[in-house]
C-alpha distance (Angstrom), angle and dihedral (degrees) to the residues before:
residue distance angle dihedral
X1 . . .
X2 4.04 . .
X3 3.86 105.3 .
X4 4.32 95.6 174.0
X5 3.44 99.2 -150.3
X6 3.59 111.3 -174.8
X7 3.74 138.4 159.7
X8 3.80 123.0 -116.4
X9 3.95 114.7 -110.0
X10 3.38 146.0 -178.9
X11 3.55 140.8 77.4
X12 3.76 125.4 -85.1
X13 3.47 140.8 -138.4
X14 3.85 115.1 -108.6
X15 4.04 111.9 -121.1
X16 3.67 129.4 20.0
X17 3.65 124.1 -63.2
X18 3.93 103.1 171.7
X19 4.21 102.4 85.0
X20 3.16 94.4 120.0
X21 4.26 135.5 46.5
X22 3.88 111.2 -91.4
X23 3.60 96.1 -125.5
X24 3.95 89.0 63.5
X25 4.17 86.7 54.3
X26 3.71 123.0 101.8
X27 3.92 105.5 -138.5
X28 4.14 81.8 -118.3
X29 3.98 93.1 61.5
X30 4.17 87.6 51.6
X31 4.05 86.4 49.0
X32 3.68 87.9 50.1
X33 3.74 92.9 50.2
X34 4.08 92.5 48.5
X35 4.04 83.9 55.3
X36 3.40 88.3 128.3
X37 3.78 101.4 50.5
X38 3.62 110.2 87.2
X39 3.69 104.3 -133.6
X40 4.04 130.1 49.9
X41 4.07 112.0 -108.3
X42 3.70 112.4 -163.5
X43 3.64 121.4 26.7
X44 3.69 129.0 161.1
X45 3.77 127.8 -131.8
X46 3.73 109.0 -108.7
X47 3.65 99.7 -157.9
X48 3.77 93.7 70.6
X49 3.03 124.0 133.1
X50 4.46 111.5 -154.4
X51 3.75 87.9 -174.4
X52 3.66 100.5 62.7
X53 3.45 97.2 35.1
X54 3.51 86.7 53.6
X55 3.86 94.7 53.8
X56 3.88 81.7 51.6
X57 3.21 99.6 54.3
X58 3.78 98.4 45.5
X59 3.83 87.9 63.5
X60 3.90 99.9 68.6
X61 3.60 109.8 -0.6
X62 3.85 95.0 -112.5
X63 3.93 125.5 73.3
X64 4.26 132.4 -176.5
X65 4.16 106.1 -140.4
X66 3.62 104.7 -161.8
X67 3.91 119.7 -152.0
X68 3.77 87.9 10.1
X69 4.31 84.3 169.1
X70 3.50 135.2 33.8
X71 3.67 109.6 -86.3
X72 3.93 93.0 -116.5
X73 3.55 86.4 54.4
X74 3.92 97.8 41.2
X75 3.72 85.1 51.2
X76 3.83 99.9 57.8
X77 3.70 101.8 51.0
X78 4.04 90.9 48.9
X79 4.00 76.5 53.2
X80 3.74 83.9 57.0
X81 3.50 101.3 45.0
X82 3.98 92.8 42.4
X83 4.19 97.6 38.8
X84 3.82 102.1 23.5
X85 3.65 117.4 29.8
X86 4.16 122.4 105.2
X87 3.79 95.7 -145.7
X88 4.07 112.1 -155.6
X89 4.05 111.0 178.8
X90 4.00 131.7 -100.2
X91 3.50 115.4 -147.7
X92 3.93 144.2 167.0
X93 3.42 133.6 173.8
X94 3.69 113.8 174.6
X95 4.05 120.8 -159.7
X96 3.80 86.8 39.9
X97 3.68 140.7 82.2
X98 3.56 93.8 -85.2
X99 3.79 97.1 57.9
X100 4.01 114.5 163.3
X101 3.43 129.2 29.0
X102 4.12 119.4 -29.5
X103 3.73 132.5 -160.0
X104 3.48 130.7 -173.7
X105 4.15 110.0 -171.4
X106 3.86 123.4 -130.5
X107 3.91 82.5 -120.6
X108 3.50 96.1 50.7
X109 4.14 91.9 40.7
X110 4.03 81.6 61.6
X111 4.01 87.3 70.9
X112 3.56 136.8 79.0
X113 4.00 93.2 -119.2
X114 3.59 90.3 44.9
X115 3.58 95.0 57.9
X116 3.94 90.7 43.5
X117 3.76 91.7 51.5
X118 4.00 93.3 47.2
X119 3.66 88.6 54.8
X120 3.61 88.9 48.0
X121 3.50 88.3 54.0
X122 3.61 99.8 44.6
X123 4.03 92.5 56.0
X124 3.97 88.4 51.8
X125 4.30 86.0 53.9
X126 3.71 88.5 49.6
X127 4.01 90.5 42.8
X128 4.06 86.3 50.9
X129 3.51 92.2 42.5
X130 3.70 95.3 59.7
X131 3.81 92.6 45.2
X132 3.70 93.6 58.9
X133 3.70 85.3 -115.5
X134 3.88 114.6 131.2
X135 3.49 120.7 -81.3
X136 3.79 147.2 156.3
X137 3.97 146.3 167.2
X138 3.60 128.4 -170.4
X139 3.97 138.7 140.1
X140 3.45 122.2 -96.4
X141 3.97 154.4 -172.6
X142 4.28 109.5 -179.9
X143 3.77 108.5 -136.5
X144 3.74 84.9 -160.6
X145 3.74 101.1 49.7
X146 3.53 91.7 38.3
X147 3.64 94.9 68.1
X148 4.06 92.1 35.9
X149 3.87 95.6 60.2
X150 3.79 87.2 25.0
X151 3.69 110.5 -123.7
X152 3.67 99.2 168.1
X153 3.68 123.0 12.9
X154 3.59 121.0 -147.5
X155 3.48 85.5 -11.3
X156 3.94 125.2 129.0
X157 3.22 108.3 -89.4
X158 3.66 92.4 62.4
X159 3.56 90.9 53.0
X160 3.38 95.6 57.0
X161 3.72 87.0 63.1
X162 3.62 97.9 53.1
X163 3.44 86.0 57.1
X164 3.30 99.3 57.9
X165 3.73 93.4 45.8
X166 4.13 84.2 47.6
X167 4.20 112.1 119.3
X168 3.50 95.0 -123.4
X169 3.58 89.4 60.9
X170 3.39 105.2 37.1
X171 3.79 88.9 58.1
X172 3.49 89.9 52.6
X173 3.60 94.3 63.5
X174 3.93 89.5 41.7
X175 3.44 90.7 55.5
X176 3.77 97.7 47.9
X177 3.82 95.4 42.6
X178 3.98 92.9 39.9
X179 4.10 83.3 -136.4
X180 4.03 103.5 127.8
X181 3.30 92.8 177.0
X182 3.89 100.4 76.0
X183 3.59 114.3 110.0
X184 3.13 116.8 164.2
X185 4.19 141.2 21.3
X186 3.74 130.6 -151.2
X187 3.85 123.5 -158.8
X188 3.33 149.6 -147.2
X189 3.83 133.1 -178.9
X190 4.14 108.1 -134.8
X191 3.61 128.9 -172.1
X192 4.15 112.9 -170.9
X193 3.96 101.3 -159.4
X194 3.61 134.2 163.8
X195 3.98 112.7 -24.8
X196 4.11 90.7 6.4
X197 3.64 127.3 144.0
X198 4.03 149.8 138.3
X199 3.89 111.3 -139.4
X200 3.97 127.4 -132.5
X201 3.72 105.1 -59.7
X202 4.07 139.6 143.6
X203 3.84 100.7 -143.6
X204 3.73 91.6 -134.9
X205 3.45 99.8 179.2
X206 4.07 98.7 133.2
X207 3.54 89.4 140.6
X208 3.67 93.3 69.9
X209 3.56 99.8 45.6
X210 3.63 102.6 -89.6
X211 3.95 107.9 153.3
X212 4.00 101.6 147.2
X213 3.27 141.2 21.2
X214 3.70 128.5 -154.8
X215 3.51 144.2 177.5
X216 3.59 121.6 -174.8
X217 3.59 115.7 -171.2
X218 4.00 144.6 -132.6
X219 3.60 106.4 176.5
X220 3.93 124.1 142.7
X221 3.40 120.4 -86.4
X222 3.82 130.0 -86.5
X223 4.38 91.2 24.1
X224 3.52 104.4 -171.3
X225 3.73 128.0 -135.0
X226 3.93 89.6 -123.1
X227 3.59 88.3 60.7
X228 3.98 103.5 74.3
X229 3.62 125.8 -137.4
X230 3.72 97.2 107.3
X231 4.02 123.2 153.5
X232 3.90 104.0 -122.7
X233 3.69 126.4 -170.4
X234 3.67 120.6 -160.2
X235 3.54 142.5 -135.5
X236 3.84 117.8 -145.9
X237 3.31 88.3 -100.2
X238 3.50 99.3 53.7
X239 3.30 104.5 -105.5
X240 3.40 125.5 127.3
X241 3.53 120.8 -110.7
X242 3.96 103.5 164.8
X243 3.83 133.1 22.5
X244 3.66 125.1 175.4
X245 3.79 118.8 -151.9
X246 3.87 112.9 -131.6
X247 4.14 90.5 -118.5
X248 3.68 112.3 179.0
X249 4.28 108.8 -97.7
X250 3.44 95.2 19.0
X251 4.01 128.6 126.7
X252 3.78 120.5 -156.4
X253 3.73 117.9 -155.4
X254 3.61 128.5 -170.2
X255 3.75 135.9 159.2
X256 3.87 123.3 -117.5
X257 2.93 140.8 -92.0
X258 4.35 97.7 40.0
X259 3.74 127.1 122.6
X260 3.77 111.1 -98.0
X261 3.66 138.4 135.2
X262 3.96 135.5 164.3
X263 4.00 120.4 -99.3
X264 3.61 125.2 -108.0
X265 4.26 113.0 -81.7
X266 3.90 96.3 -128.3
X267 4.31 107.9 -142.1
X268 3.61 91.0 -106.2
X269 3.47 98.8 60.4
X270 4.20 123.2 104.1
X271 3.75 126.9 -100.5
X272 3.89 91.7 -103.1
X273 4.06 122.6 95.2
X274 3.66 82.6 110.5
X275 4.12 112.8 169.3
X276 3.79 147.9 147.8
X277 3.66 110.3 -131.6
X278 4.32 134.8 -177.9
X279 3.38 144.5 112.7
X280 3.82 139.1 -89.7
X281 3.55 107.6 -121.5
X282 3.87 132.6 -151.5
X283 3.73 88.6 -143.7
């Protein structure tokens, strides 16, 4: 089984930038922060156009932005996520005695134990998986958690969530979606490898704020269909009526609650459905 152990890199930016909440950042103050980091992070594609994306969107629900970044920028944080990311697992496997979401840390995947309980884990998604029951594995670094137990200071990972949570950005995604409500978005950096998937599911968590989800995506160039990792949307009755490949600079959007989930990462497949995934959130 794929563990992804990688070491964190990257130079940082002397002095702390993080005072105030992200949200209340322009995406210039973050730049000026990262002064000392020799290439730009987070850059928005200025040909976009909100309004027809918007008209898009409003059709289904769901929409595929291509080149969502500048191509500079695109390029550095899938240098991040392939170089400098210390990928733990995700896993769930409902109907079994891991029930509810499961994380195994990178720090913990370094140890003997950790290894035997990821395997254990893995078997139970499999088991799930074959029951119908819900079930998924994946790699993983939390944006959010990352800066809430402080893995990394000022380093770029927790820039990358800033700049999600930047204005400019968050009112692109309000004006695309037509939702004004959404405030906020949380993070995660995901990396579907060999044997990884996320089941059917609707992620129907309204109640705790969940109004979009997103995945915008850093895999290698030229993914093949054969190669899994596709973003399905489903009918009710199962078929598929949508999928989304994971192209390199693109941002999928879709509003929650819909059935979706991410095809099955065959073992001949290529480290490389890299991605940073969430949801913007009305509160």
């Amino acid at each position: 089984m794929w563990t992804g152990q990688a070491d964190a890199g990257g130079e940082k930016p002397s002095g702390g930038c993080h005072g105030a909440p992200a949200a209340r950042k322009s995406a210039q103050t973050i730049a000026n922060c990262r002064n000392s980091m020799a290439k730009k992070l987070f850059e928005l594609n200025p040909a976009l156009d909100a309004k027809q994306l918007a008209k898009e969107f409003a059709r289904n629900g769901r929409l595929q932005i291509r080149d969502i970044l500048t191509h500079e920028t695109a390029e550095e944080i899938r240098t991040i996520l392939t170089r400098g990311t210390n990928w733990g697992l995700a896993l769930q496997a409902e109907g079994s005695a891991w029930s509810g979401p499961q994380q195994v840390l990178s720090a913990t995947m370094r140890t003997r134990a950790g290894q035997q309980h990821a395997q254990e884990l893995a078997q139970a998604t499999h088991e799930a998986a074959a029951k119908g029951e819900y079930a998924f594995r994946y790699a993983q670094y939390s944006l959010v958690q990352g800066v809430q137990e402080n893995w990394d200071p000022d380093g770029p990972h927790q820039y990358l969530l800033e700049y999600l949570n930047t204005p400019d950005f968050l009112q692109l995604i309000r004006d695309v979606t037509g939702d004004q409500s959404l405030v906020k978005a949380d993070a995660q950096a995901t990396l579907y490898a060999q044997q990884h998937f996320l089941s059917h599911h609707t992620d129907s968590h309204v109640a705790e704020g969940w109004r979009v989800a997103y995945v915008m995506n850093f895999t290698v160039d030229e993914w093949k269909p054969d190669w899994g990792g596709y973003l399905n949307f489903f009918d009710e009755d199962g078929d598929i009526v949508q999928g989304f490949k994971p192209r390199f600079n693109a941002l999928n959007l879709f509003r929650v609650p819909q059935a979706h989930g991410v095809s099955f990462v065959p073992p001949f497949a290529p480290i490389g459905r890299f991605a940073i995934t969430g949801w913007f959130r009305d509160q």
